[in-house]
mmCIF file of the N, C-alpha and C atoms, coordinates in Angstrom:
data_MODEL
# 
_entry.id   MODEL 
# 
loop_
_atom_site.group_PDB 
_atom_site.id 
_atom_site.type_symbol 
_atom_site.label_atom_id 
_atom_site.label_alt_id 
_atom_site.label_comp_id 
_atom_site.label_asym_id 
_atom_site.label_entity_id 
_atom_site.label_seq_id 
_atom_site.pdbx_PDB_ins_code 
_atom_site.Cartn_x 
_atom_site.Cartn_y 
_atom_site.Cartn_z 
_atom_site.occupancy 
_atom_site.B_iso_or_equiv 
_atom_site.pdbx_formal_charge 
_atom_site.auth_seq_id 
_atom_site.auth_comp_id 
_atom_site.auth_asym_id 
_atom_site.auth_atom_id 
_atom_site.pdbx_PDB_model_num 
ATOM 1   N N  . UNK A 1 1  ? 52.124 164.541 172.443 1.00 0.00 ? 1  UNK A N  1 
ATOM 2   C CA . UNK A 1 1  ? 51.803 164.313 171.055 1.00 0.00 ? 1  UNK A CA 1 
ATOM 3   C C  . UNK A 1 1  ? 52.150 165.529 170.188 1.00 0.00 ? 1  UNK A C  1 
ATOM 4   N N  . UNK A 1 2  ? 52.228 166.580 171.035 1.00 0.00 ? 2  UNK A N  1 
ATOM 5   C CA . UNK A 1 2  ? 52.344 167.804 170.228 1.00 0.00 ? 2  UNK A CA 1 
ATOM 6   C C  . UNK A 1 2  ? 54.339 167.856 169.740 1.00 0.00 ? 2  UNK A C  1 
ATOM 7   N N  . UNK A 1 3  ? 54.851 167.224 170.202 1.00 0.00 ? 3  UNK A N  1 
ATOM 8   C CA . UNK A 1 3  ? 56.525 167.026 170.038 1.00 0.00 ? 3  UNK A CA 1 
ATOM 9   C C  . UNK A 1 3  ? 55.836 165.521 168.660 1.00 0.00 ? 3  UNK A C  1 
ATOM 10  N N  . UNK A 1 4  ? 55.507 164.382 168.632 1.00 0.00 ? 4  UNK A N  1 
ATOM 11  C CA . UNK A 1 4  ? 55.308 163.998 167.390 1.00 0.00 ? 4  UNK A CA 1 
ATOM 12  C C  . UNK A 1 4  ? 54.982 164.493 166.379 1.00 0.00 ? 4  UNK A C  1 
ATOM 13  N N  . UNK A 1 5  ? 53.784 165.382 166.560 1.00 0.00 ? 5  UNK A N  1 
ATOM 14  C CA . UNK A 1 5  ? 53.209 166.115 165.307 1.00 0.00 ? 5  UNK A CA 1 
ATOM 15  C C  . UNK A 1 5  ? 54.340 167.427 164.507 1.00 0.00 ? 5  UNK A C  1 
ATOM 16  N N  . UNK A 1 6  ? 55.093 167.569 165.869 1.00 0.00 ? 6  UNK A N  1 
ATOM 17  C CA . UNK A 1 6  ? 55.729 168.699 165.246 1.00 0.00 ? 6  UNK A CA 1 
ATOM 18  C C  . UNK A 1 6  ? 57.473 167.837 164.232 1.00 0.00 ? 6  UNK A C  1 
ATOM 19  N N  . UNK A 1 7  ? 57.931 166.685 165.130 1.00 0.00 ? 7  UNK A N  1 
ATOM 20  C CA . UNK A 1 7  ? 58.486 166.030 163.777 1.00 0.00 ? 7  UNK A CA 1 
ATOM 21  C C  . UNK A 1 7  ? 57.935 165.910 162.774 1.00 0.00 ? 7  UNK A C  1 
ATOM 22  N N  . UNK A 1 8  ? 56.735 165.162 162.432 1.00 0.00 ? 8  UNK A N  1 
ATOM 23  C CA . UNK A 1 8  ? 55.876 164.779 161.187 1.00 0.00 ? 8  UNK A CA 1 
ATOM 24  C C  . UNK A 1 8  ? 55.414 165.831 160.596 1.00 0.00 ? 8  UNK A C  1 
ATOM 25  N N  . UNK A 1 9  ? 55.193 166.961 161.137 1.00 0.00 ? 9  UNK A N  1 
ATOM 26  C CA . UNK A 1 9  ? 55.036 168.139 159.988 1.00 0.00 ? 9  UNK A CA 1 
ATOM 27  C C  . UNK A 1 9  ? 56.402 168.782 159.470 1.00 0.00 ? 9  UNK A C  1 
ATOM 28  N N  . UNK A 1 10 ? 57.744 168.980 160.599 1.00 0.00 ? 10 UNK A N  1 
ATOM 29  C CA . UNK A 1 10 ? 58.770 168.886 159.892 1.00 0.00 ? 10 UNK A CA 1 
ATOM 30  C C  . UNK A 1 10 ? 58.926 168.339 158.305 1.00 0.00 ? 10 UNK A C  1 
ATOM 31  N N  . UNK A 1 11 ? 59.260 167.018 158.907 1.00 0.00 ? 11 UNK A N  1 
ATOM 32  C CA . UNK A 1 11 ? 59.163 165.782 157.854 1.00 0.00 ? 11 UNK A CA 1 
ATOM 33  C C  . UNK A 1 11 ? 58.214 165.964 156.479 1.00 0.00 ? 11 UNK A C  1 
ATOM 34  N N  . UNK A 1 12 ? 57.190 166.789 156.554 1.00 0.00 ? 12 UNK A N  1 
ATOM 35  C CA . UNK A 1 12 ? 56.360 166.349 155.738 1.00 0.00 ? 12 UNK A CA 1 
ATOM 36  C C  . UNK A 1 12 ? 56.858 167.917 154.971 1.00 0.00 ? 12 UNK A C  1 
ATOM 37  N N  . UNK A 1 13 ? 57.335 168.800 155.467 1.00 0.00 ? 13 UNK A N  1 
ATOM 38  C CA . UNK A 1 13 ? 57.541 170.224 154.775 1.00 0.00 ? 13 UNK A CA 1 
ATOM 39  C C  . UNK A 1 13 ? 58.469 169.913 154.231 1.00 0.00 ? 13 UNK A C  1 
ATOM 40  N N  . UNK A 1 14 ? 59.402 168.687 153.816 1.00 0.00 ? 14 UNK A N  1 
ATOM 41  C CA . UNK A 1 14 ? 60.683 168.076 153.286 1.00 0.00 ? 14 UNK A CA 1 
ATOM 42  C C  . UNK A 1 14 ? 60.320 167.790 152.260 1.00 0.00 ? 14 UNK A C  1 
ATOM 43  N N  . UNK A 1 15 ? 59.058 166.811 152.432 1.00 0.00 ? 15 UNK A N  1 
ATOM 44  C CA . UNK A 1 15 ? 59.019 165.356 151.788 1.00 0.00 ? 15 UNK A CA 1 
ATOM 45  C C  . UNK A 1 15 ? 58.823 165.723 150.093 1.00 0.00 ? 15 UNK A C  1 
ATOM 46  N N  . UNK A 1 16 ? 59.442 165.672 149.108 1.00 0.00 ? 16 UNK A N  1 
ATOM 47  C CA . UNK A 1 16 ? 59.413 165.806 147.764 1.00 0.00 ? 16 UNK A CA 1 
ATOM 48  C C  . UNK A 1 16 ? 57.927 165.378 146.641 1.00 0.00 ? 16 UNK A C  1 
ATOM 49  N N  . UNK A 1 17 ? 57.007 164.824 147.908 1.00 0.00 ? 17 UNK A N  1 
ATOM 50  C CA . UNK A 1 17 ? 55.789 164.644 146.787 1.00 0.00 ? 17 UNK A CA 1 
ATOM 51  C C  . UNK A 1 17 ? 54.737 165.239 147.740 1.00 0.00 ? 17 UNK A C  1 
ATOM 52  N N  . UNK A 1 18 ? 55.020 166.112 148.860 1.00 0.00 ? 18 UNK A N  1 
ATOM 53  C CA . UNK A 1 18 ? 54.207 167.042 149.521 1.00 0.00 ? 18 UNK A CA 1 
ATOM 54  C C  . UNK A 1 18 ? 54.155 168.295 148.722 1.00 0.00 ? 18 UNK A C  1 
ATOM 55  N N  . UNK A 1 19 ? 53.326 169.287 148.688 1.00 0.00 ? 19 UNK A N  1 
ATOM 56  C CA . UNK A 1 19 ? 53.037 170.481 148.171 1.00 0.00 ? 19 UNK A CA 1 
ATOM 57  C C  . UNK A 1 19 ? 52.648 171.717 149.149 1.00 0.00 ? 19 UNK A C  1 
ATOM 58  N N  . UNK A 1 20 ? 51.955 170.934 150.506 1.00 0.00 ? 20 UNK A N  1 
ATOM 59  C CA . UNK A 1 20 ? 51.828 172.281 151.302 1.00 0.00 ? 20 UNK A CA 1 
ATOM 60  C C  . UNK A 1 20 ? 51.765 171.569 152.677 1.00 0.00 ? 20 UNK A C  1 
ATOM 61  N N  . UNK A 1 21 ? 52.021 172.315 153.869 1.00 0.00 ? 21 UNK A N  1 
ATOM 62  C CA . UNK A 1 21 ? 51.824 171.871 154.830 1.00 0.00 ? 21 UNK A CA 1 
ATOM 63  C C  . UNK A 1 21 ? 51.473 172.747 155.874 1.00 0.00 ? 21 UNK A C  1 
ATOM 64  N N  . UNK A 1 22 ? 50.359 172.253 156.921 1.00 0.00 ? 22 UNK A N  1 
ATOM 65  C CA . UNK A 1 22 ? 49.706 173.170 157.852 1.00 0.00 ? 22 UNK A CA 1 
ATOM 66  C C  . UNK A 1 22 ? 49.797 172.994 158.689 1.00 0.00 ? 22 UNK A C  1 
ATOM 67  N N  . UNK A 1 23 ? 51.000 173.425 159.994 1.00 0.00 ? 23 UNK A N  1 
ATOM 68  C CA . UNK A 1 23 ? 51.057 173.040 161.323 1.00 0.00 ? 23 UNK A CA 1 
ATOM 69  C C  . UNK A 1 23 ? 51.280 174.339 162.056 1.00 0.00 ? 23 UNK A C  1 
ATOM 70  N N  . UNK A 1 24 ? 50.397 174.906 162.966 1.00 0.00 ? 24 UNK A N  1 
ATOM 71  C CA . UNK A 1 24 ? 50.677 176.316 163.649 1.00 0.00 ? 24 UNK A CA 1 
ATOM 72  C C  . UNK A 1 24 ? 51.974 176.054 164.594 1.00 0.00 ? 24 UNK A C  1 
ATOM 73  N N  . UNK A 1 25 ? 52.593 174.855 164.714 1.00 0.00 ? 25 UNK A N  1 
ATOM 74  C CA . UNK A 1 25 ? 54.036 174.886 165.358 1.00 0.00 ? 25 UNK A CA 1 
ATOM 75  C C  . UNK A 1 25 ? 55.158 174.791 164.010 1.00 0.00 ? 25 UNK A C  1 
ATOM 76  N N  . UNK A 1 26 ? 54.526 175.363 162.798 1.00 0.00 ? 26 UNK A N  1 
ATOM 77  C CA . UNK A 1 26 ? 55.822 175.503 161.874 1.00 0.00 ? 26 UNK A CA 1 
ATOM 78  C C  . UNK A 1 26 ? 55.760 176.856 161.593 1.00 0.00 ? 26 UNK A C  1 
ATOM 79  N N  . UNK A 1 27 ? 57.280 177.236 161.716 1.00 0.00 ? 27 UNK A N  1 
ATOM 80  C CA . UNK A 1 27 ? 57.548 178.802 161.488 1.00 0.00 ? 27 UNK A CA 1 
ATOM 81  C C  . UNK A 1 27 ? 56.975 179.468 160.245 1.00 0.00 ? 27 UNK A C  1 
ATOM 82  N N  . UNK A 1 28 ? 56.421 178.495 158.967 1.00 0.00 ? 28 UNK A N  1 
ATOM 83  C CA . UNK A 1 28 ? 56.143 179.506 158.069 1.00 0.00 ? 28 UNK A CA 1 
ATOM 84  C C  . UNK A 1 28 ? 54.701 179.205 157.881 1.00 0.00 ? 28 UNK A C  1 
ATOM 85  N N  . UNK A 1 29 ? 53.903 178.369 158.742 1.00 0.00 ? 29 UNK A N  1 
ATOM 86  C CA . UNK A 1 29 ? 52.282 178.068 158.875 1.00 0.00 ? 29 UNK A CA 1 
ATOM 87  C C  . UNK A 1 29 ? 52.358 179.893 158.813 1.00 0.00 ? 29 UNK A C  1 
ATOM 88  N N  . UNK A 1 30 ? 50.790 180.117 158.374 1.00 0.00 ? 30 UNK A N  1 
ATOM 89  C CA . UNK A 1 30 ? 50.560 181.313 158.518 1.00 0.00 ? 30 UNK A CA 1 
ATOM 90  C C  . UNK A 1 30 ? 49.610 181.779 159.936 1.00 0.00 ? 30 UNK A C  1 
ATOM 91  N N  . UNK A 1 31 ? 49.230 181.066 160.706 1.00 0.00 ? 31 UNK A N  1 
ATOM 92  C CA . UNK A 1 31 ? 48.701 180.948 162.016 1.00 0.00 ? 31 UNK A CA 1 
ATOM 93  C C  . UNK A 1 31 ? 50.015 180.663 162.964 1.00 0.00 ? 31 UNK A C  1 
ATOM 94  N N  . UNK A 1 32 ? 51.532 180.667 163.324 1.00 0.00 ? 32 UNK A N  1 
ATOM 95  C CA . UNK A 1 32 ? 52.137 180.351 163.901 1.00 0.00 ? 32 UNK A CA 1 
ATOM 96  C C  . UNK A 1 32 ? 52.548 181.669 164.821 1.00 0.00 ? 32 UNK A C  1 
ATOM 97  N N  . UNK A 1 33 ? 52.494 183.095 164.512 1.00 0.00 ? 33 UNK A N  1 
ATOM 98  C CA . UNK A 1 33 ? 53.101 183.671 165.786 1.00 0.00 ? 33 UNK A CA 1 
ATOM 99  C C  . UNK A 1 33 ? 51.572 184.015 166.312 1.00 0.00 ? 33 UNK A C  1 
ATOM 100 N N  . UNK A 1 34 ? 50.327 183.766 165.778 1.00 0.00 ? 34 UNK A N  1 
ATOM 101 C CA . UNK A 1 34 ? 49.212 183.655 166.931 1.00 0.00 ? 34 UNK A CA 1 
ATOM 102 C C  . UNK A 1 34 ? 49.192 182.569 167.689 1.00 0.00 ? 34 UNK A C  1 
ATOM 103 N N  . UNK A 1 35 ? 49.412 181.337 167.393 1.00 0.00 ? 35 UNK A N  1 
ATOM 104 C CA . UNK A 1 35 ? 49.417 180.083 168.069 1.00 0.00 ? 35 UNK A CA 1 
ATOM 105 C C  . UNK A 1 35 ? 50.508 179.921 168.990 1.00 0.00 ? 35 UNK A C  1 
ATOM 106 N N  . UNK A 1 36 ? 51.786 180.372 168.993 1.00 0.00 ? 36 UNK A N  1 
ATOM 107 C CA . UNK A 1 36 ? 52.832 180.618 169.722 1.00 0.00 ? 36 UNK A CA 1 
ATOM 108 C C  . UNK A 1 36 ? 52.503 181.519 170.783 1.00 0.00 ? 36 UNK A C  1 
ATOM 109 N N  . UNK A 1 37 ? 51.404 182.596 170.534 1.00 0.00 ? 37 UNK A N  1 
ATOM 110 C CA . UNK A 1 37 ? 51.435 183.650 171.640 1.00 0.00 ? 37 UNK A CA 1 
ATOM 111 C C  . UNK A 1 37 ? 50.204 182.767 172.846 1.00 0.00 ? 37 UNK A C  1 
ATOM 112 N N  . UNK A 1 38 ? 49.306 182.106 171.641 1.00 0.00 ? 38 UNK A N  1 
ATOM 113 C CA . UNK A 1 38 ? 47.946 181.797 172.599 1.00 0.00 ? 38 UNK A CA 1 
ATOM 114 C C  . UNK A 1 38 ? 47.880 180.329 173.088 1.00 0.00 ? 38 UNK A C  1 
ATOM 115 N N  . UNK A 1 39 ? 48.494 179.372 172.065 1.00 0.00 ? 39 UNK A N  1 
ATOM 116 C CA . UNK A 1 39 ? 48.360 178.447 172.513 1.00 0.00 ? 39 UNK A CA 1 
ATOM 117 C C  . UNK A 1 39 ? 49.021 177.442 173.953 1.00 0.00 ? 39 UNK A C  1 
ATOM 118 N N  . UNK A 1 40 ? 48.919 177.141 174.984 1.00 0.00 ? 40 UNK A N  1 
ATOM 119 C CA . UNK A 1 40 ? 49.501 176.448 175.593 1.00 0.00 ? 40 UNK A CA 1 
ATOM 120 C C  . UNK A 1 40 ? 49.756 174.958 175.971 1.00 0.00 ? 40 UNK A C  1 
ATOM 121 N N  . UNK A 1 41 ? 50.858 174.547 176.273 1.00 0.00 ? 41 UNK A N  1 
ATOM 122 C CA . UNK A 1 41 ? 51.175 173.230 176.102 1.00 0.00 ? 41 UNK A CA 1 
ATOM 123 C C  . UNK A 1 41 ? 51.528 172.243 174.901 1.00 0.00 ? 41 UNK A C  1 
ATOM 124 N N  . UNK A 1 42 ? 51.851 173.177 173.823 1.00 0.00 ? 42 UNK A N  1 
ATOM 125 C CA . UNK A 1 42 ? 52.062 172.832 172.373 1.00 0.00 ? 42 UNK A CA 1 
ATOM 126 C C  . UNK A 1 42 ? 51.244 173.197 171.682 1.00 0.00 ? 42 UNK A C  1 
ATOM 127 N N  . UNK A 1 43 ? 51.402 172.709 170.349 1.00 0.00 ? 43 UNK A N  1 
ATOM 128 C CA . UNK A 1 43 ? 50.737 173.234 169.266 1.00 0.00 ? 43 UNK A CA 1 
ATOM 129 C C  . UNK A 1 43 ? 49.121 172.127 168.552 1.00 0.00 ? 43 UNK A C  1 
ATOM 130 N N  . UNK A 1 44 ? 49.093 170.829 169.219 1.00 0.00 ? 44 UNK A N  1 
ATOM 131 C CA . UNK A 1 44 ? 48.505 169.531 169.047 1.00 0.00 ? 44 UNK A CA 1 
ATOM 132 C C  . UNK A 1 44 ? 48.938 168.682 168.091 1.00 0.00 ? 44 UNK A C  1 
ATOM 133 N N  . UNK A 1 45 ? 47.770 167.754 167.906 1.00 0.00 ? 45 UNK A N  1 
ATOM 134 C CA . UNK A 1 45 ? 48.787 166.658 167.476 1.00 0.00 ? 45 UNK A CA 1 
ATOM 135 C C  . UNK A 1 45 ? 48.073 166.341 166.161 1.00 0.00 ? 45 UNK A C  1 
ATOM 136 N N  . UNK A 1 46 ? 47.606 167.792 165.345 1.00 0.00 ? 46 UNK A N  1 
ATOM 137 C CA . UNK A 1 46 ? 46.539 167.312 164.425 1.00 0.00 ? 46 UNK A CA 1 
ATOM 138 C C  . UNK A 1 46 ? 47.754 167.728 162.972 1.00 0.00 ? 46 UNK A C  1 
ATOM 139 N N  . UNK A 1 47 ? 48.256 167.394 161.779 1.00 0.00 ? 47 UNK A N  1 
ATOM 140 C CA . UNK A 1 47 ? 49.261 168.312 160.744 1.00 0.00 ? 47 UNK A CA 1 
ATOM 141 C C  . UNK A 1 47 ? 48.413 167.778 159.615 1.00 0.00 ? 47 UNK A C  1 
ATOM 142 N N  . UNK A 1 48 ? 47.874 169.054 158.787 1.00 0.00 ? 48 UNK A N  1 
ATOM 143 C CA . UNK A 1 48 ? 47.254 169.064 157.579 1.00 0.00 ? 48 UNK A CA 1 
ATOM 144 C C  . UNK A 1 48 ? 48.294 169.187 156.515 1.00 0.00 ? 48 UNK A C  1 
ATOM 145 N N  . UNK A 1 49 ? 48.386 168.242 155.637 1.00 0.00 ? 49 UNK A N  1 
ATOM 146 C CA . UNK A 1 49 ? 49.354 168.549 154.145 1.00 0.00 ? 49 UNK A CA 1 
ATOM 147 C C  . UNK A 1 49 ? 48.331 168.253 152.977 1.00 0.00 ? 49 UNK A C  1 
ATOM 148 N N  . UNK A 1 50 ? 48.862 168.655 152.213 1.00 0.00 ? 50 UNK A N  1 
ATOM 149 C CA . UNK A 1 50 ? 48.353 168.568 150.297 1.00 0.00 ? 50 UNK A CA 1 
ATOM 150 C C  . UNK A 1 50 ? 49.149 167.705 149.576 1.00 0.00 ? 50 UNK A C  1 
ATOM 151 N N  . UNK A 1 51 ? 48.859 166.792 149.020 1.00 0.00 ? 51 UNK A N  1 
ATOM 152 C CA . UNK A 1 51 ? 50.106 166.129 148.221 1.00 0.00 ? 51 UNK A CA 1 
ATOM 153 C C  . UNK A 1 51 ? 50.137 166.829 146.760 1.00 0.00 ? 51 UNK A C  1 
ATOM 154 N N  . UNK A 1 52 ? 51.269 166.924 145.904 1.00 0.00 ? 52 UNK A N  1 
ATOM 155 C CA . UNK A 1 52 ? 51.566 167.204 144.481 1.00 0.00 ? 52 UNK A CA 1 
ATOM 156 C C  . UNK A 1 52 ? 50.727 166.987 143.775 1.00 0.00 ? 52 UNK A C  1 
ATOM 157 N N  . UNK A 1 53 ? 49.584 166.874 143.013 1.00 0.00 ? 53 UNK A N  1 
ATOM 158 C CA . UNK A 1 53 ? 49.298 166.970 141.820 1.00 0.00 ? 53 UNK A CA 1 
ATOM 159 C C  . UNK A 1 53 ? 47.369 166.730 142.263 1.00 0.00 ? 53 UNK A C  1 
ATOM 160 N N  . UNK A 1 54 ? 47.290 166.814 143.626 1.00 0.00 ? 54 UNK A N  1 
ATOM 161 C CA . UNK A 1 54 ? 46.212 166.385 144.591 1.00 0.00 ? 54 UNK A CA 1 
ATOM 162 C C  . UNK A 1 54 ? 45.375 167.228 143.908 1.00 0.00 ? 54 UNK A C  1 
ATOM 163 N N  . UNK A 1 55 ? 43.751 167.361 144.086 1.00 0.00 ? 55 UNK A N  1 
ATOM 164 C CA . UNK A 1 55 ? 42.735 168.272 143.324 1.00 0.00 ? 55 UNK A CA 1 
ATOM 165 C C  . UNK A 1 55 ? 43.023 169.279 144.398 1.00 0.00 ? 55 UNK A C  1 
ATOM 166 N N  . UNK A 1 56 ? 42.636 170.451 143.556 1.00 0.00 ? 56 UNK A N  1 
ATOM 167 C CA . UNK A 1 56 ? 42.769 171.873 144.500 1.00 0.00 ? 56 UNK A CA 1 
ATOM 168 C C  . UNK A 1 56 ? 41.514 171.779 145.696 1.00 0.00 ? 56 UNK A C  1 
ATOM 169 N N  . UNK A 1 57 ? 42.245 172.055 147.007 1.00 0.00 ? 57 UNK A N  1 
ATOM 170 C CA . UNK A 1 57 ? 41.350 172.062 148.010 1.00 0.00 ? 57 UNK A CA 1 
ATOM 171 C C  . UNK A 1 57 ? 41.223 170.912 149.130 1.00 0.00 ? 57 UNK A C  1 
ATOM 172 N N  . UNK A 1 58 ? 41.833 170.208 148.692 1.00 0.00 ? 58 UNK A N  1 
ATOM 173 C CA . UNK A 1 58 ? 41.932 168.789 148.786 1.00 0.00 ? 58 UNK A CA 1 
ATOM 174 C C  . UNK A 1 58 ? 43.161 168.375 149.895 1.00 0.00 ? 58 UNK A C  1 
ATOM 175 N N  . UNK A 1 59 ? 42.722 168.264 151.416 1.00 0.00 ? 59 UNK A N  1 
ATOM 176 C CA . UNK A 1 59 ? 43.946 167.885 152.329 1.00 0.00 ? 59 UNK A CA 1 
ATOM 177 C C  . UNK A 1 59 ? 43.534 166.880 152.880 1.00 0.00 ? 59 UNK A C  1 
ATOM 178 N N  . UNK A 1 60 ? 45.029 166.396 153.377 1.00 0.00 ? 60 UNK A N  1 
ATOM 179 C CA . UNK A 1 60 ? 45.099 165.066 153.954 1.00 0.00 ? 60 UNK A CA 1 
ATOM 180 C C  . UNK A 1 60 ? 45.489 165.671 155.457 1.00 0.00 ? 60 UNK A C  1 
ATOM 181 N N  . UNK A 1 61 ? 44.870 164.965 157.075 1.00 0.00 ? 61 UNK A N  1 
ATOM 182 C CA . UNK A 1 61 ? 45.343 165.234 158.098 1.00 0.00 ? 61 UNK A CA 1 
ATOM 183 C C  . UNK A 1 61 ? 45.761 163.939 158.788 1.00 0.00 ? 61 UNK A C  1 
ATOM 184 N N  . UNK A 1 62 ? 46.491 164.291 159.522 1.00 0.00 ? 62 UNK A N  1 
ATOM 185 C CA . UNK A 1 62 ? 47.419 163.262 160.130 1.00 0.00 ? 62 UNK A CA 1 
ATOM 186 C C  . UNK A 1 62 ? 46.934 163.577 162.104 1.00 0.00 ? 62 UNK A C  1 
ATOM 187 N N  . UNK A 1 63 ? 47.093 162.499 162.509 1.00 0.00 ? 63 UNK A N  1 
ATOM 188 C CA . UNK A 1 63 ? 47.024 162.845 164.093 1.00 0.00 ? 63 UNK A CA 1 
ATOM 189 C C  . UNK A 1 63 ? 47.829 162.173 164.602 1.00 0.00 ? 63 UNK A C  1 
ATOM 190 N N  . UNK A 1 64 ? 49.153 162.966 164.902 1.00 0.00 ? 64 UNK A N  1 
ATOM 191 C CA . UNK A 1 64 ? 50.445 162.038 165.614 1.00 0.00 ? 64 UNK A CA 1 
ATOM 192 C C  . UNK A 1 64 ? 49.562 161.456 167.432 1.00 0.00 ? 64 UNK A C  1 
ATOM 193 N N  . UNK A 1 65 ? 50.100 160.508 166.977 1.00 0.00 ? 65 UNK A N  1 
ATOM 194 C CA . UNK A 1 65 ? 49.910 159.678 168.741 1.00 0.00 ? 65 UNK A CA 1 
ATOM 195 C C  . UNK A 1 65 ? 50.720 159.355 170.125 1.00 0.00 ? 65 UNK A C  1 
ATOM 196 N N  . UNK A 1 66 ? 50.928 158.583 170.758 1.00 0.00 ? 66 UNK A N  1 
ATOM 197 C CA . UNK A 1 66 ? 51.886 158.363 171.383 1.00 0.00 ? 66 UNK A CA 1 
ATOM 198 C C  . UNK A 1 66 ? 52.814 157.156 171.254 1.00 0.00 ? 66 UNK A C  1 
ATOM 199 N N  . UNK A 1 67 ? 52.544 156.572 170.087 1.00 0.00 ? 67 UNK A N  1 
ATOM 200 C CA . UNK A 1 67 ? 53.962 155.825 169.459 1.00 0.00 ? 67 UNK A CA 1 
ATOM 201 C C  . UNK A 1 67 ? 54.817 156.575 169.150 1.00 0.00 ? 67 UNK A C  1 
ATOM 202 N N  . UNK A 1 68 ? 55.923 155.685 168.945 1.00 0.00 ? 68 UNK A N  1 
ATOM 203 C CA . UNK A 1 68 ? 57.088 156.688 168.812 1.00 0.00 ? 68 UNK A CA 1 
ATOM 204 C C  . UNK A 1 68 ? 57.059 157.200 167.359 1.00 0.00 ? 68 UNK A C  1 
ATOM 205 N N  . UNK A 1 69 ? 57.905 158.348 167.600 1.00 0.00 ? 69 UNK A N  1 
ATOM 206 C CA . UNK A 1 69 ? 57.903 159.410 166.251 1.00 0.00 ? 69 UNK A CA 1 
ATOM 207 C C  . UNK A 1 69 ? 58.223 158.832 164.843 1.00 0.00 ? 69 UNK A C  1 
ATOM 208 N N  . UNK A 1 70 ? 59.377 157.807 165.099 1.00 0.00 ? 70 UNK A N  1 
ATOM 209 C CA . UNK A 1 70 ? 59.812 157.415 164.119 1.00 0.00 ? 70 UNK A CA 1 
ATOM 210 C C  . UNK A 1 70 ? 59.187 156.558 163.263 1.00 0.00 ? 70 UNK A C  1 
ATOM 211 N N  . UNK A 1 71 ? 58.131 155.686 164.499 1.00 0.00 ? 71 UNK A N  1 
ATOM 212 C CA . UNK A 1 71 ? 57.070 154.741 163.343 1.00 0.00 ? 71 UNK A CA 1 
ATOM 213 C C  . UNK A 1 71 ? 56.118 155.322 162.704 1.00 0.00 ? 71 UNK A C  1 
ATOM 214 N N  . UNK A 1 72 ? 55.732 156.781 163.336 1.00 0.00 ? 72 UNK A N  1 
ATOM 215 C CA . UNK A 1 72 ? 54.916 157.732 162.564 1.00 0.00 ? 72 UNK A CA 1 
ATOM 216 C C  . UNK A 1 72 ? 55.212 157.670 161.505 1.00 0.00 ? 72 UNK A C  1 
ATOM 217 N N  . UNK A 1 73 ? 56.559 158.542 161.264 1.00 0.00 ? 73 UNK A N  1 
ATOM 218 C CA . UNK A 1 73 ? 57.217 159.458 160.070 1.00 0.00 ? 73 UNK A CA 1 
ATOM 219 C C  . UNK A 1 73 ? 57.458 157.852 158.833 1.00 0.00 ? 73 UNK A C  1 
ATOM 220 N N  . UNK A 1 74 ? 57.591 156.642 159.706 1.00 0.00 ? 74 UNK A N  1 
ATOM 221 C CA . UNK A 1 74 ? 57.914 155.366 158.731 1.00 0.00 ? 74 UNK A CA 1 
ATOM 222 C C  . UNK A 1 74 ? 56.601 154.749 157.886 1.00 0.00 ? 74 UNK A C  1 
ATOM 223 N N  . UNK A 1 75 ? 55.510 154.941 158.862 1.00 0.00 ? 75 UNK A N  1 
ATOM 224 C CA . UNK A 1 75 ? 53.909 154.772 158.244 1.00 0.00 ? 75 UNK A CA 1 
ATOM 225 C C  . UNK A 1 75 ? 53.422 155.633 156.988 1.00 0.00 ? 75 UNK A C  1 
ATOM 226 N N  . UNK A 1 76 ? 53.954 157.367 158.051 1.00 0.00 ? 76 UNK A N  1 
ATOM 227 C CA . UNK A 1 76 ? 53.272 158.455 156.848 1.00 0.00 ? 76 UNK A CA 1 
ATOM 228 C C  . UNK A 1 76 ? 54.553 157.678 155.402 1.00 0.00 ? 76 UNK A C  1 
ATOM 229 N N  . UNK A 1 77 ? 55.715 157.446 155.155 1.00 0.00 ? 77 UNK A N  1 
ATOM 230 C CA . UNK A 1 77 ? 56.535 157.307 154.128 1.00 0.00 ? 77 UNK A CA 1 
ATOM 231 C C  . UNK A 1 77 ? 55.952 156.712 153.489 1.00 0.00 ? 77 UNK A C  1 
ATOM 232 N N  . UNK A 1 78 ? 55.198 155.133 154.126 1.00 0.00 ? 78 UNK A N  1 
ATOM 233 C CA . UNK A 1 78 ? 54.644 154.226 153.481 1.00 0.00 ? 78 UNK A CA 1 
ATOM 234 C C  . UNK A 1 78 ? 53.577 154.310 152.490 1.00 0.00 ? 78 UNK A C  1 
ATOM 235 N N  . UNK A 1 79 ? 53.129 155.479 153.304 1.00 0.00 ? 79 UNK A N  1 
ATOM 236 C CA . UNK A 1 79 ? 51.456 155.774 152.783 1.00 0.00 ? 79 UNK A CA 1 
ATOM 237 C C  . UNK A 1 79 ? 51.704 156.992 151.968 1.00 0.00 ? 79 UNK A C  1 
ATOM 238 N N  . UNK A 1 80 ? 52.624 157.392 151.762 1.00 0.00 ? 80 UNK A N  1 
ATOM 239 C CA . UNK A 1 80 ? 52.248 158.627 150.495 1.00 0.00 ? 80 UNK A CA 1 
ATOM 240 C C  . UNK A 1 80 ? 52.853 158.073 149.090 1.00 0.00 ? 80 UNK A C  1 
ATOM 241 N N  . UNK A 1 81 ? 51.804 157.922 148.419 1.00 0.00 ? 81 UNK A N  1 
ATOM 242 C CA . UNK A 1 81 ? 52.668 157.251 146.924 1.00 0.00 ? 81 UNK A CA 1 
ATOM 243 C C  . UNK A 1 81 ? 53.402 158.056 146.253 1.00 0.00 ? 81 UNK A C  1 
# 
């Protein structure tokens, strides 16, 4: 799950009506070269984002599963207005 989550936080550090994104398996998370040194077996399958114009403070989390990646990344599309 930790290879899904890490597409979908990809994906979501793209996505044009995202604003922030929190995955310690993304190079510019600010927890990523501690989580790289400590964590083992991936990073999990939990990716926190903010959408654009969202109230300050205010995140949305995602928990990739073991469907495939692509119906993830096709659900999260669906669901962010």
């Amino acid at each position: 799950m930790s290879d899904a989550a890490q597409v979908v936080a990809n994906y979501l550090a793209c996505h044009p009506r995202v604003e922030a994104v929190r995955y310690p398996g993304l190079k510019t998370d600010p927890d990523f070269a501690r989580a790289a040194s400590e964590l083992v077996g991936g990073f999990g399958p939990y990716v926190a984002f903010r959408l654009i114009g969202a109230p300050a403070g205010e995140w949305c989390r995602w928990e990739a599963d073991e469907r495939d990646v692509r119906e993830q990344v096709m659900e999260l599309e669906v669901a962010i207005p």
